[in-house]
N, C-alpha and C positions, 0 to 999 in steps of 0.2 A: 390101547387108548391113552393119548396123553390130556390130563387135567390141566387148565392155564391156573395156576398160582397167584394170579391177580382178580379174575372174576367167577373163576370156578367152573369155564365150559369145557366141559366133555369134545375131547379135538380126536383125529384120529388117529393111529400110532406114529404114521410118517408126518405127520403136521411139525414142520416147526417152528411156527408161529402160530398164535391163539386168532380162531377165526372169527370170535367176538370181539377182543376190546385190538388183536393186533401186537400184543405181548411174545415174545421169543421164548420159545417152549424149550426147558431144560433138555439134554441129551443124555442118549440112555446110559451116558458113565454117571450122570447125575442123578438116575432115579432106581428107586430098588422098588419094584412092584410084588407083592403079596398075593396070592388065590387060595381058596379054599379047596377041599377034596374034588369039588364037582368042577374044578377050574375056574371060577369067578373070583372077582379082584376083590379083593376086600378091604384093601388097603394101600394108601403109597405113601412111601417112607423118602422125605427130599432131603438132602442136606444142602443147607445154605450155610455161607461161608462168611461171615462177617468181618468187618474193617479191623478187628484187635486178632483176627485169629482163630475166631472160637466159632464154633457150629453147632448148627440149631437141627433138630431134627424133626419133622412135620411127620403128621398121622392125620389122615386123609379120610373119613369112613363114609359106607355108605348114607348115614344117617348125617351126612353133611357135620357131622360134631368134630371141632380140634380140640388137641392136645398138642402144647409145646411145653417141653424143659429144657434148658440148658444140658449138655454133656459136659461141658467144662465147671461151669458156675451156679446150675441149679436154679438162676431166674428166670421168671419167665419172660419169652418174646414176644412180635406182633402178633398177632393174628394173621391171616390167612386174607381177609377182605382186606388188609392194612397195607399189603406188599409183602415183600422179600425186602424192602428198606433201600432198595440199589435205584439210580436214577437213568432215566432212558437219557440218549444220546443228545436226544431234540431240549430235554429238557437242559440237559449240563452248558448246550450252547446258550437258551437264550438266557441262565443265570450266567452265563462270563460275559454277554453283549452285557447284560444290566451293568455288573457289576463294570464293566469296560467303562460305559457310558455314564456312570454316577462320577467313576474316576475323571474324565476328562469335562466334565461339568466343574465341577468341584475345583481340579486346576483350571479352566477357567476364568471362572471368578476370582479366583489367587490371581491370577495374570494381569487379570483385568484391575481391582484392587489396588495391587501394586504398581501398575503403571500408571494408573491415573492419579494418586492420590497426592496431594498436594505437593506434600515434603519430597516426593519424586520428580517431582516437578521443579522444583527449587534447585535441586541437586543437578539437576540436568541443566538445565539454565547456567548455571555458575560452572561446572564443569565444560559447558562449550563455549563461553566466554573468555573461559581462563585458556584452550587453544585456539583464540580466535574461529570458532568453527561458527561463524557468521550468518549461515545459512540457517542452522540449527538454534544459534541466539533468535531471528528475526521470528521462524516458528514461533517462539515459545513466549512472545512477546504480544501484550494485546493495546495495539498500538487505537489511535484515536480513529472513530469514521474518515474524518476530514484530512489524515494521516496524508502528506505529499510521498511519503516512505514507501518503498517496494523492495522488493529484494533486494535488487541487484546494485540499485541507488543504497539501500543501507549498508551492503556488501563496501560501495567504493567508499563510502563517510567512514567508514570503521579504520577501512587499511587506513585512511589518509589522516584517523583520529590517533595520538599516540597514546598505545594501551600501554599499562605496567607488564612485565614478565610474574607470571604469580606463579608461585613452586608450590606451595602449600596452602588448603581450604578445609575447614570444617563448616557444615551447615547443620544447624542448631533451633528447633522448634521455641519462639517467644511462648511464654505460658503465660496463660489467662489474659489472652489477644485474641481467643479463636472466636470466630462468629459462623453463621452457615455459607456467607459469601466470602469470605475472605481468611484467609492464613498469614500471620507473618516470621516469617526466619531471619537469624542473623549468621550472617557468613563473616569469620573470621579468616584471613588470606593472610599468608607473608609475601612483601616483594623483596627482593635481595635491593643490598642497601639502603633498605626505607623503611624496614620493622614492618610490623602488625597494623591490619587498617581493619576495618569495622563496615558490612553493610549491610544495610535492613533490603529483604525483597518479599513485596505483597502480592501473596500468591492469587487471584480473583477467579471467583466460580463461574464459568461460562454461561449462556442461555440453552447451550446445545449440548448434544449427548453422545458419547464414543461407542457406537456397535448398541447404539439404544440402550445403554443399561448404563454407563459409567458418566460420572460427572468429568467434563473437561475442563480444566485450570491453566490459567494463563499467569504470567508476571505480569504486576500494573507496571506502564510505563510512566506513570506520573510520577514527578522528578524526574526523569528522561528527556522529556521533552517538553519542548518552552512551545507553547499553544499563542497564539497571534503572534506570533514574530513578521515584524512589518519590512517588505522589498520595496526599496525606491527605485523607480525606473523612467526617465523619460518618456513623454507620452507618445502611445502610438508603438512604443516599442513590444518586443517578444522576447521574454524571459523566462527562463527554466532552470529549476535548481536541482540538482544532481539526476539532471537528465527528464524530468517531469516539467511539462509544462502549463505556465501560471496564465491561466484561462478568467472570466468572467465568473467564475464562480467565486476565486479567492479575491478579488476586488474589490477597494473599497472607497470610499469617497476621501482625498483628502485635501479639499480646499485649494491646489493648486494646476494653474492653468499648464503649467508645464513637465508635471511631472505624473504619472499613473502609481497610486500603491497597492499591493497585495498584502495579504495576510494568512502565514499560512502554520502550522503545525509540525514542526520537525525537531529529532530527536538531537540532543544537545551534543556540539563535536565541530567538527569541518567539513563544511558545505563547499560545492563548487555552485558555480551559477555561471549563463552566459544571459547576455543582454545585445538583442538584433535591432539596428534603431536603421529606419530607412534613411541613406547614403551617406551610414558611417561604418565606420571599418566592428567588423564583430566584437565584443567585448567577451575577454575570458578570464575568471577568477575566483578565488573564494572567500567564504565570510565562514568566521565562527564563532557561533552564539552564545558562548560562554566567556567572549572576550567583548563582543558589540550586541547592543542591545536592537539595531536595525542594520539592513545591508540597503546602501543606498550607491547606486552607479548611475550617474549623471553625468562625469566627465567620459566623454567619450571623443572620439576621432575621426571627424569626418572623411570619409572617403576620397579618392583623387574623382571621382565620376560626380560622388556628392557635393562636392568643392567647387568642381563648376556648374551642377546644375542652381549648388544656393546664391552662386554669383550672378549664372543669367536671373533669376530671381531681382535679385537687389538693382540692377541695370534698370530690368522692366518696371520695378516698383518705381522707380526713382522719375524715368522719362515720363512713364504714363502721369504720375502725378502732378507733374510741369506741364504738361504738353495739354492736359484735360481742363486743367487751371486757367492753363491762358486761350484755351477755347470757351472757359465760362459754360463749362457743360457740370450738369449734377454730381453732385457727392457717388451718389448710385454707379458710375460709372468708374470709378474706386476702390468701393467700397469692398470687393472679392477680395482685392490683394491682402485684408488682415484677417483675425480671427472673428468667430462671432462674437466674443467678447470684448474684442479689442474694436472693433469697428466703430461704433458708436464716438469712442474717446477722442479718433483723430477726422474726425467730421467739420470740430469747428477749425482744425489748421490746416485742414484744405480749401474750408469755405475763407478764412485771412487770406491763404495763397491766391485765391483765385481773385479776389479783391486788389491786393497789390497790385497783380498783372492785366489787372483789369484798364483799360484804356475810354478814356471820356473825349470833350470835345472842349479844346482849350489847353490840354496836357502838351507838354513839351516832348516826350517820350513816349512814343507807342511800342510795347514789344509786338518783334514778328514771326522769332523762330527762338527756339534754345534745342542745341544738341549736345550731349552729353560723350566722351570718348575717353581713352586712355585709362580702362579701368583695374586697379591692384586691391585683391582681397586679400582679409585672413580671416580664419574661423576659429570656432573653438565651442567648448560646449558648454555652459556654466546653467545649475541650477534646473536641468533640462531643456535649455531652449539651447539650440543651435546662434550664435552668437556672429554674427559678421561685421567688419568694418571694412569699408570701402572710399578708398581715396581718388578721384578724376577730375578731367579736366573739361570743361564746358566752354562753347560758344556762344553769344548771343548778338541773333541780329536785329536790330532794332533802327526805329525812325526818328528824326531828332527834328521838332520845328521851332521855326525859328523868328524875328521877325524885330525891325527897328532901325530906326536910322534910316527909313526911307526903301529897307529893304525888308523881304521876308521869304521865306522857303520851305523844303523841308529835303533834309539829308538820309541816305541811309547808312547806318554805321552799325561795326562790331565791334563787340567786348569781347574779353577771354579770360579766362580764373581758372580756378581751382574749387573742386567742395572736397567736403568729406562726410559719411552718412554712417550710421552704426543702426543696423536693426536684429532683432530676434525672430527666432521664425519657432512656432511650434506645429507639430506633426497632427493633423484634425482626422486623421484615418485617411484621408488620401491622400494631401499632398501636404507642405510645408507653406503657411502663411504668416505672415507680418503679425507679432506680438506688440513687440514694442519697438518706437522706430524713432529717428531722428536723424527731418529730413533738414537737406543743406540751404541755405539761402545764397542765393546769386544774386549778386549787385549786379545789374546791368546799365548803369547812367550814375 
């Protein structure tokens, strides 16, 4: 009969496992069993082997009573309900999972710590700046809502912005600057041939969280970037700066009939911008903030298609205005060819024109016809309006009466000249109309 050493049940000789608690029954090199005269056990003698060496030896009786002493050292050991001291197999794993799992808890948080924590952040910053690593700058940067900036736009402003070569940094915690939102370092850099320069970068606490446990910190960009920086653009145009394009959001009122401005948020450097004005050749260039304090592109280049669609423009303004005149038909009939701002202004020198040409009874000249031909333009763009001057030659045929000396009649006859007319045209969203104009006067008599 083997005893289990852990709970004390009586197992059978070939048991080798305890069929109460499930404990692994010592083997018969390990147990030295005892009987009396009549062959009953009286006693089992175990030897357990301990971690230093030394062995315990158990006395087992019927009367359930132990005795332990040491063989080697004479103190006493567990008890018998206590164990043998040895740990089961299940148990050594789940103390190495804990122990595993407190370990990688623990570097965790060191991970976590350390990567997030401000001066890390600083360090990282300035180290991808110093190899242009662009990408990595734009990350680590907490640029404004209203920001026109994106990656790849910030990517081309940087190439196109001239960095210094920097060989050496140290980044340096400001003391008695810290608050819970914000951190400041100063970064000491050398460039080769320019000595030692000096810069402050404010590291700011995010709203949001990395893996929900860790604060996220960004570089302020304030000082980075100049906030309203104001686009001049002829109206009606489409402009985009470093490839973003300036919508109705960034638009702002500024008093002029011929021009649209924008205001937008961009990091301080060299900008590209193009500027689409309908039937002028594309505009391509850049502006940088740190040298002008607006980018304004107004001169532009009309197109060869736009060239003559602003000529037939100027023809038609020109005939229709004569021709409507000396029919003594309404202003209203006119009135399309300008802006709606402009209209108003040249009402009363269509209502003189039409006067002049106006014919009574008793006049000696009646006009009958004026045609207009031979026409040479040139354009140009000044202050946003589309600019043309136009020089031609004109007909008029008219009635001449007459009458005296016992005679009277009336003749018909032609004049011929010359004008010349200069008008502006700004772009209303659909087409291009009369701003400001300056029409010819024909002498006919």
């Amino acid at each position: 009969m083997r005893i289990c050493p852990e709970c004390g049940t009586n197992n059978s000789d070939d048991a080798r496992f305890c069929e109460h608690c499930g404990r692994k029954l010592d083997t018969d090199d390990d147990m030295m069993q005892e009987k009396n005269q009549d062959g009953e056990l009286t006693e089992t003698i175990r030897i357990v082997r301990e971690t230093d060496g030394e062995a315990t030896r158990e006395f087992q009786t019927g009367a359930d009573r132990e005795v332990k002493w040491e063989e080697q050292t004479g103190q006493r050991g567990k008890s018998a309900s206590q164990g043998s001291g040895r740990l089961s197999l299940l148990q050594i794993i789940v103390i190495g999972e804990a122990v595993c799992l407190a370990v990688v808890i623990a570097a965790f948080f060191v991970i976590g710590f350390t990567k997030y924590n401000p001066r890390t952040v600083a360090e990282k910053y300035f180290s991808a700046y110093a190899s242009r690593d662009w990408a990595a700058v734009y990350d680590l940067l907490e640029f404004p809502e209203d920001s026109t900036m994106q990656e790849e736009q910030f990517a081309d402003m940087m190439d196109r912005t001239q960095t210094s070569d920097i060989t050496n940094y140290t980044v340096k915690a400001v003391d008695g600057e810290d608050s819970d939102i914000a951190r400041n370092f100063d970064v000491e850099y050398s460039v080769p041939g320019e000595g030692a320069s000096e810069l402050r970068l404010t590291v700011v606490r995010q709203s949001s969280k990395a893996l929900f446990l860790f604060d996220v910190w960004k570089i302020s960009a304030a000082g980075m970037i100049t906030d309203g920086y104001s686009v001049v653009v002829p109206s009606g145009a489409k402009a985009a700066v470093d490839g973003v394009e300036l919508n109705d959001k960034y638009k702002v009122e500024d008093g002029s009939e011929g021009t649209d401005m924008y205001q937008i948020s961009v990091f301080n450097g060299v900008h590209s911008i193009e500027v689409a004005v309908p039937w002028c050749e594309l505009y391509e260039g850049e502006f940088d903030t740190s040298a002008d304090s607006s980018a304004t592109v107004t001169e532009l280049t009309p197109s060869e298609t736009g060239a003559k669609a602003l000529q037939a423009k100027m023809e038609d303004a020109l005939e229709r205005f004569y021709t409507s005149a000396a029919a003594g038909e309404d202003y209203s009939e006119v009135s399309d060819l300008f802006t709606e701002s402009a209209a108003p202004e040249y009402k009363s020198v269509y209502d003189d024109l039409k006067e002049s040409l106006a014919s009574e009874s008793g006049d000696y000249y009646t006009m009958n016809q004026i045609t207009f031909d031979n026409f040479r333009c040139d354009f140009n763009v000044e202050a946003g309006l589309i600019t043309g001057e136009m020089d031609c030659g004109y007909t008029m045929e008219y009635t001449y009466k007459y009458s005296g000396f016992g005679s009277s009649g009336s003749q018909r006859k032609t004049s011929e000249g010359s004008a010349y007319m200069r008008a502006s045209f700004a772009y209303d969203g659909t087409t291009y109309r009369i701003q400001k104009v300056s029409m010819p006067t024909v002498w006919w008599y």
